[in-house]
Every structure is written in C-alpha cells, then in structure tokens.
LOMARZA-784326 format. One record per residue (C-alpha): residue number from 1; residue in one letter; chain; y negated, x, z. Coordinates in steps of 0.1 Angstrom, whole numbers, padded with zeros to 4 digits. Last residue first. Layout:
BEGIN
pavo | titor | nuvex | north | east | up
NUM | a | A | Y | X | Z
...
//
This chain:
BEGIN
pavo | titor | nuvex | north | east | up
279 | x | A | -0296 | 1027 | -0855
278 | x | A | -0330 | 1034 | -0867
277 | x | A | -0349 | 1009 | -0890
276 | x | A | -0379 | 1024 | -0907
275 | x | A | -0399 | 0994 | -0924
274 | x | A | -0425 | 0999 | -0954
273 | x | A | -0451 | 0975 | -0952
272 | x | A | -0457 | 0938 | -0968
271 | x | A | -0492 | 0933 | -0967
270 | x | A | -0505 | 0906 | -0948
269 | x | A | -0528 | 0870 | -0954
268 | x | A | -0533 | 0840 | -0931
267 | x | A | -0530 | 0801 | -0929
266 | x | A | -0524 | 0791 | -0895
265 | x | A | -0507 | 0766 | -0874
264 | x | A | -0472 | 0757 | -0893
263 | x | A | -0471 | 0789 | -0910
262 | x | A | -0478 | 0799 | -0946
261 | x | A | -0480 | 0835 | -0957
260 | x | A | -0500 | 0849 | -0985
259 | x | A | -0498 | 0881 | -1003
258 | x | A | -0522 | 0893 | -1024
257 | x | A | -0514 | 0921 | -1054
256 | x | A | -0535 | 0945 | -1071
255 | x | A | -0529 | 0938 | -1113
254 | x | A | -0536 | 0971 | -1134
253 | x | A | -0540 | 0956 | -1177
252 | x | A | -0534 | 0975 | -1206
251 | x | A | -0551 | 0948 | -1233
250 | x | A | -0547 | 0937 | -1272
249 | x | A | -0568 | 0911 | -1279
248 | x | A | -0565 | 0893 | -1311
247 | x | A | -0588 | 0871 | -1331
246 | x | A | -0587 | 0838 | -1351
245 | x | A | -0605 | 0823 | -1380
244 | x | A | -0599 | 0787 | -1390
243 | x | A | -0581 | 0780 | -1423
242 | x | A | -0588 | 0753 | -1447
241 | x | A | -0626 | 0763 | -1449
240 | x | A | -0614 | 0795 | -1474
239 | x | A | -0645 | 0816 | -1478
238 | x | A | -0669 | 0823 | -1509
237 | x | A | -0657 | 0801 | -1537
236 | x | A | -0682 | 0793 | -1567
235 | x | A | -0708 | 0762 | -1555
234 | x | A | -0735 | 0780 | -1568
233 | x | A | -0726 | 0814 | -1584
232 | x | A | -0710 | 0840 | -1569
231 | x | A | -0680 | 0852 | -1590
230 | x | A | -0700 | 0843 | -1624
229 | x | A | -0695 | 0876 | -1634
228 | x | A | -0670 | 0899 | -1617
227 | x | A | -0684 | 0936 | -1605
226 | x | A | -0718 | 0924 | -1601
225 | x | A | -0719 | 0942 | -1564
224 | x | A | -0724 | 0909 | -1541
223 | x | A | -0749 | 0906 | -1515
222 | x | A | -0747 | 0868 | -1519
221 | x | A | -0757 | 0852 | -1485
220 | x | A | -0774 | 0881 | -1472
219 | x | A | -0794 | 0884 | -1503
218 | x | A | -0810 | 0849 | -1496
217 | x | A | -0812 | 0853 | -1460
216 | x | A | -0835 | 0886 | -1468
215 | x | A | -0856 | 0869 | -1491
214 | x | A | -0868 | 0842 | -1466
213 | x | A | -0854 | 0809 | -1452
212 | x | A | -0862 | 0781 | -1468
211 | x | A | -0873 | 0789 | -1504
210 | x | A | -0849 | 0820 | -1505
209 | x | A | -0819 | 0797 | -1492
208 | x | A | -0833 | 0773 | -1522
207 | x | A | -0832 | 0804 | -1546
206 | x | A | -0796 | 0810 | -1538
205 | x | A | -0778 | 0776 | -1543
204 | x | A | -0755 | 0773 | -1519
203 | x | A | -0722 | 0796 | -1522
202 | x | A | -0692 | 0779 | -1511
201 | x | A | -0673 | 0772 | -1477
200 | x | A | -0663 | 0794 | -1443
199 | x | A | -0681 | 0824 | -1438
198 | x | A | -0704 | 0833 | -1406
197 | x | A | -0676 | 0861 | -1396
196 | x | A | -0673 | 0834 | -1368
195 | x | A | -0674 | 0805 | -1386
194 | x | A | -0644 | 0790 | -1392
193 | x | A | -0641 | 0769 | -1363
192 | x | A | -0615 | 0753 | -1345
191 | x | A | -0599 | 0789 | -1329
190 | x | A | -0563 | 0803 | -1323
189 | x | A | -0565 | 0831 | -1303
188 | x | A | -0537 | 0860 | -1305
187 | x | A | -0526 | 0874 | -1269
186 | x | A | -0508 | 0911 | -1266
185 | x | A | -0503 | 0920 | -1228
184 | x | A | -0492 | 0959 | -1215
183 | x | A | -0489 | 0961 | -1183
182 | x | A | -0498 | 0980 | -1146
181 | x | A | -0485 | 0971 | -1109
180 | x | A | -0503 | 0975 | -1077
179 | x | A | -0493 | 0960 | -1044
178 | x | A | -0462 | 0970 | -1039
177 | x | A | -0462 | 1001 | -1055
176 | x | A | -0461 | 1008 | -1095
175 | x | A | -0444 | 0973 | -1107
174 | x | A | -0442 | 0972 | -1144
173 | x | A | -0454 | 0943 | -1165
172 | x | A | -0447 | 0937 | -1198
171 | x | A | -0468 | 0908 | -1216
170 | x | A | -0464 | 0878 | -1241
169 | x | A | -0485 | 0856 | -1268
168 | x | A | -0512 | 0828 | -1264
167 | x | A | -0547 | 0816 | -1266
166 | x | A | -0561 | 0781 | -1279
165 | x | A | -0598 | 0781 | -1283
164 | x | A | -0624 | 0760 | -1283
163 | x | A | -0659 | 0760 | -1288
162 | x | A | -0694 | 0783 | -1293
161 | x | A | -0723 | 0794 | -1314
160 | x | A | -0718 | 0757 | -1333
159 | x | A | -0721 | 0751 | -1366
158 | x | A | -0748 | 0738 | -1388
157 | x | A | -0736 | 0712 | -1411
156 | x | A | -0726 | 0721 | -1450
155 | x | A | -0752 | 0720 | -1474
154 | x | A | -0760 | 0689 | -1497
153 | x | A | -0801 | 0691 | -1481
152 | x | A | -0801 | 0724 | -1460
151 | x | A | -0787 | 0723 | -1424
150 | x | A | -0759 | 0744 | -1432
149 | x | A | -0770 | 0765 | -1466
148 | x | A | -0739 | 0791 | -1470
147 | x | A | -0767 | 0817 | -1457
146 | x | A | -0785 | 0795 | -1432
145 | x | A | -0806 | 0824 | -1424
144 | x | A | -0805 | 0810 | -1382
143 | x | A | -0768 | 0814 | -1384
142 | x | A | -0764 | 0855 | -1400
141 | x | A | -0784 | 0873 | -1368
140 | x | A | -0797 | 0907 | -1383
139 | x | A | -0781 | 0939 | -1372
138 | x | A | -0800 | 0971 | -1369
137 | x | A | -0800 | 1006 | -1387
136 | x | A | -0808 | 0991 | -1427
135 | x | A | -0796 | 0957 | -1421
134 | x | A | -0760 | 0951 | -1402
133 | x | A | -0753 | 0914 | -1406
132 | x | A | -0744 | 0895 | -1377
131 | x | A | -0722 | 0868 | -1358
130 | x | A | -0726 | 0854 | -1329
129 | x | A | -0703 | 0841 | -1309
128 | x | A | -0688 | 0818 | -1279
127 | x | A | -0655 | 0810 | -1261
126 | x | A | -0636 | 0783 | -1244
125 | x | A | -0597 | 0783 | -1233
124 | x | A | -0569 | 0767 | -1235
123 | x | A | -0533 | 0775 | -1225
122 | x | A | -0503 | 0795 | -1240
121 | x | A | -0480 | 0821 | -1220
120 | x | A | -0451 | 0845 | -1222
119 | x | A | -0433 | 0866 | -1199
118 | x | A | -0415 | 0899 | -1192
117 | x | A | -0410 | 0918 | -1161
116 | x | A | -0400 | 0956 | -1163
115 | x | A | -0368 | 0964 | -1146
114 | x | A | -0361 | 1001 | -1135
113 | x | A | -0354 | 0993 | -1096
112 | x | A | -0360 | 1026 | -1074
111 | x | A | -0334 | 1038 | -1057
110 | x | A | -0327 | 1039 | -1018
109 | x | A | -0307 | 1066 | -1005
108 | x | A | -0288 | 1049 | -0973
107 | x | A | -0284 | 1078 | -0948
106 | x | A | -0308 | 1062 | -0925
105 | x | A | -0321 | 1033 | -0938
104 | x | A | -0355 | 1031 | -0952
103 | x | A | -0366 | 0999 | -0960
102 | x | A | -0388 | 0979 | -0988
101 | x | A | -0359 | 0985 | -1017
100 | x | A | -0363 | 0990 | -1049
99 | x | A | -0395 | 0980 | -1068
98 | x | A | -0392 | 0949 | -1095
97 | x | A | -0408 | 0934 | -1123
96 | x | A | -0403 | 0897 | -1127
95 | x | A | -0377 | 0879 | -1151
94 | x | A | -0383 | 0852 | -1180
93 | x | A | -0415 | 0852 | -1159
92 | x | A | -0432 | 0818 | -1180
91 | x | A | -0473 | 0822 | -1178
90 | x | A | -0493 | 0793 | -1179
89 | x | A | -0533 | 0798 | -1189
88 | x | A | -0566 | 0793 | -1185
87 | x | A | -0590 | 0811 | -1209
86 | x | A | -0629 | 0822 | -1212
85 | x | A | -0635 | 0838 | -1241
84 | x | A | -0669 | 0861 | -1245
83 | x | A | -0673 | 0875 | -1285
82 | x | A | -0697 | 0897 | -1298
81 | x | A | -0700 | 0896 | -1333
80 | x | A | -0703 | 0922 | -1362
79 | x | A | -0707 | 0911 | -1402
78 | x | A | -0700 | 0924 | -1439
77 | x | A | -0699 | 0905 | -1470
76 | x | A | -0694 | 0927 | -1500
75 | x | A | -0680 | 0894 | -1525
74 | x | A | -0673 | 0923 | -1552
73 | x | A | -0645 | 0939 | -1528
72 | x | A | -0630 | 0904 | -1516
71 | x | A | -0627 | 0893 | -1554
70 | x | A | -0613 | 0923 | -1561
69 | x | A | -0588 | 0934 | -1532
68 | x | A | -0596 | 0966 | -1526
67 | x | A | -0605 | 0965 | -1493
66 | x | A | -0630 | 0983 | -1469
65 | x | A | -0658 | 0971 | -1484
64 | x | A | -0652 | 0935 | -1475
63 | x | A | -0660 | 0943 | -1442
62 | x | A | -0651 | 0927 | -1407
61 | x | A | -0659 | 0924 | -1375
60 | x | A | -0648 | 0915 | -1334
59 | x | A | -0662 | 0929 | -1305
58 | x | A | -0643 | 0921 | -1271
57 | x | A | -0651 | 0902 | -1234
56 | x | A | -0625 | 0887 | -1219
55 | x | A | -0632 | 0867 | -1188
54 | x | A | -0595 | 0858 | -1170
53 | x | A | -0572 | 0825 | -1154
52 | x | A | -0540 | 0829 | -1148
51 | x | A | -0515 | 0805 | -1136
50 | x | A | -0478 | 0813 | -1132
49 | x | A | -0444 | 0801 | -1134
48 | x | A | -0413 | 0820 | -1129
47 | x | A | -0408 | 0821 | -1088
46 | x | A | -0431 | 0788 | -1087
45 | x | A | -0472 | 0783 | -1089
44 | x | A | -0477 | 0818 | -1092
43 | x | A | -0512 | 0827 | -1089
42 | x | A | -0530 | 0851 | -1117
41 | x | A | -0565 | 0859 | -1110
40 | x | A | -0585 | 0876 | -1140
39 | x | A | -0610 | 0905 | -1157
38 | x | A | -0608 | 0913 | -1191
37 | x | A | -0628 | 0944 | -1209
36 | x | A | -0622 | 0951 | -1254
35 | x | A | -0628 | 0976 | -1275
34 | x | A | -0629 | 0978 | -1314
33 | x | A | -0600 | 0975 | -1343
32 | x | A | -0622 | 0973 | -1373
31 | x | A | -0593 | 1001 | -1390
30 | x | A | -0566 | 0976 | -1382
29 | x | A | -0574 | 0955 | -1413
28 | x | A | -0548 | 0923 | -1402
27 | x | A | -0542 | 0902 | -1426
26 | x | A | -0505 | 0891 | -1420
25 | x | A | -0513 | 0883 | -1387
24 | x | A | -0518 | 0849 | -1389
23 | x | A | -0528 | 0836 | -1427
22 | x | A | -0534 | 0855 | -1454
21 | x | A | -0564 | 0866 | -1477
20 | x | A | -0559 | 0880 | -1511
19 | x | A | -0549 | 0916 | -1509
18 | x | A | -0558 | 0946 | -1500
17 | x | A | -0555 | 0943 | -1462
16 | x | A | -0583 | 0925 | -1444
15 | x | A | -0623 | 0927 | -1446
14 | x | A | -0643 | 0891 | -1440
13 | x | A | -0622 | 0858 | -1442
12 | x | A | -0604 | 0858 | -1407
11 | x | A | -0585 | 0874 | -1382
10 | x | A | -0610 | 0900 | -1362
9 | x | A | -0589 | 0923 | -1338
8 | x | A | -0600 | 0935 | -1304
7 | x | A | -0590 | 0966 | -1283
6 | x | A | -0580 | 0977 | -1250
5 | x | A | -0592 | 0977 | -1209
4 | x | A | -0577 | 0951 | -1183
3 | x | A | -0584 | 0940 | -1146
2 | x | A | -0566 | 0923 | -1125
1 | x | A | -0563 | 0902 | -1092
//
C-alpha cells in the first residue's frame, strides 16, 4: 500500500515558456507547478513485474500572462482545473531495492545494502476536469459559456468533462525497514482531448456567444489586450487541435509492505522478523 504527496504540471495551450507552443515537455512553465495526493496498491505479479493501481488527485493551470511569447501574451487566456485520474499500471523492476541482511549472527557485522530499485511503467487510466476562469475573487466554469462555440450552429461539438488517459514514466525506490520503503516517481499523461485548459480550435464569432450565453462568456472567450490586430477575430487561431493536452505528476511516495505466504491448507499473512541465531 502507498501513499504519495508532490506537485502537478499543466502541458498544453495556456501559459508555457516564451515561445511558441511545443510538444512534450518542452513547454513546461514551472512557475504553475501546484500540489498533488495519490493513494495506491502495487502487487507483484513476478520478481520484476508489478501491478499498481492509484487515485491521483492534482490542480493543473495555465496563464498566458506569464509569457512573453506575443501571440500567447495578447491571447490572455487564463484557467484552473481540478483534475482526478484513475490509472492501472505495469511496472518493470530493472532491480529491486534492498536491506541487508534479516539475521544477526554473532560476530558477523551485517551491512546495510545501498541499492535503490528502479523501474518503469505505462498503462491506462481514466480521469475527469473542469476547467475555469478566475473572475474578479472566484472562478467561473469555462464549458457551460461555450467560449470557442461547441454546441452553437458551425461550432465545434461539446466535449466531454472526462476520458482516457495513458500514464507512464519511472520511479526510485529505497527500502527504509522491511516493511516501509519511500521514492521518488515522475509519470507524464498522455490525454485524447484537448480540452482541459478549455482551448483547442478557433475563435467563434463573438456576438453569437454574447447572444447565447451572456456577456461574460463572450469576454471569456476573447479577453485579449489589442496588442496584435486582427489576432482574434472569427475563425483566427486560438489553440492548436492537432495536439492533445497532457499533465505531469511529480510524487514522493512511502509504500508499507504485505507479505503473503501460500501453503497447501491455508492462505495467511506474517511479517518477516529479525532472527538471533546463537551458536
């Protein structure tokens, strides 16, 4: 069993370096790094293989303010989500952490082992958003305004608050006793939707989101600063659609141990405890 505690990353259109947006982790605007909770059960299936399964809970955003990328600046999107992922996963061991020896032997001085164990791991997973707008001292939910006009006649379709992911990367583990070890995991999340910073296609026509959904969708979906004319008009760029947003998780995780024992008879579970032997 395990619990972690660290910090989430947003990977998509909204914020990034100063530059024009990149894929992967290229992008990556470390100042909207926020917190992050996991829970999980790992099982190993073999000596190297594992499967773990974990809740992840992190808060993921973005701000065009904070680069100086032009187009990005003048666009002056912003948003905040809370994000829940559900993932199953197989982990490789390329080796297992390790504790020293489980006995004391008289005038044997046992040393503790060094090795940290390292592995990697990909599954699937399922996860769901919401992305909003902060609005004077509150944040405003950006899908019901239909700000890039899903739903609206020649607008995109409404998406989903919820799909599929793909999660993977590696971990350290280090063994602290022998039932509690501690780590360090990094895992990047590919998603199928482009929606979670609520950005994805062109601008819709701006008094026809004002018509249907109220003033305050209609300067939600182009809050722009002026700064290049004719940026923002209808049907002028405002996300990249041919690249899915992703996130990160970054986690220092403390794992408690269960061992279980097979017999013929009886299924049942012990501790392994520290032996003295006497000659």
């Amino acid at each position: 069993m395990g619990i972690g505690m660290g910090v989430s990353n947003f990977l998509g259109e909204l914020g990034g370096r100063n530059q024009i947006g990149s894929p992967f982790v290229w992008d990556l605007e470390f100042s909207q790094t926020k917190p992050a909770l996991s829970i999980g059960h790992k099982y190993f299936l073999r000596e190297r293989i594992s499967w773990s399964n974990s809740l992840t809970y992190g808060v993921l955003s973005g701000n065009d303010n904070l680069t100086t990328e032009p187009f990005r600046h003048n666009r002056n999107l912003q948003f905040r989500s809370d994000v829940f992922e559900f993932s199953s996963v197989l982990q490789y061991h390329f080796y297992k952490e390790q504790l020293g020896h489980i006995y004391d032997l008289r005038g044997v001085k046992g040393v503790k082992s060094k090795r940290i164990g390292l592995y990697i791991f990909a599954g699937i997973g399922g996860f769901s958003f919401n992305p909003k707008a902060q609005v004077n001292n509150g944040y405003v939910a950006l899908k019901p305004l239909r700000t890039e006009g899903q739903g609206l006649p020649g607008g995109p379709e409404e998406y989903d608050l919820y799909g599929f992911c793909v999660p993977m990367g590696f971990g350290l583990r280090k063994a602290l006793s022998k039932q509690w070890s501690t780590g360090l995991e990094l895992q990047y999340t590919m998603t199928f939707t482009d929606y979670i910073d609520d950005v994805s296609g062109v601008y819709y026509d701006k008094q026809d989101i004002q018509a249907s959904t109220g003033d305050l969708a209609a300067y939600l979906s182009d809050p722009s600063l002026g700064e290049i004319p004719g940026q923002t008009g209808t049907n002028a760029q405002r996300g990249d659609s041919k690249d899915n947003d992703a996130y990160l998780f970054l986690k220092v995780q403390f794992h408690y141990k269960v061992y279980k024992y097979r017999t013929s008879s009886k299924k049942y579970r012990t501790r392994i405890r520290r032996q003295k032997i006497v000659f």
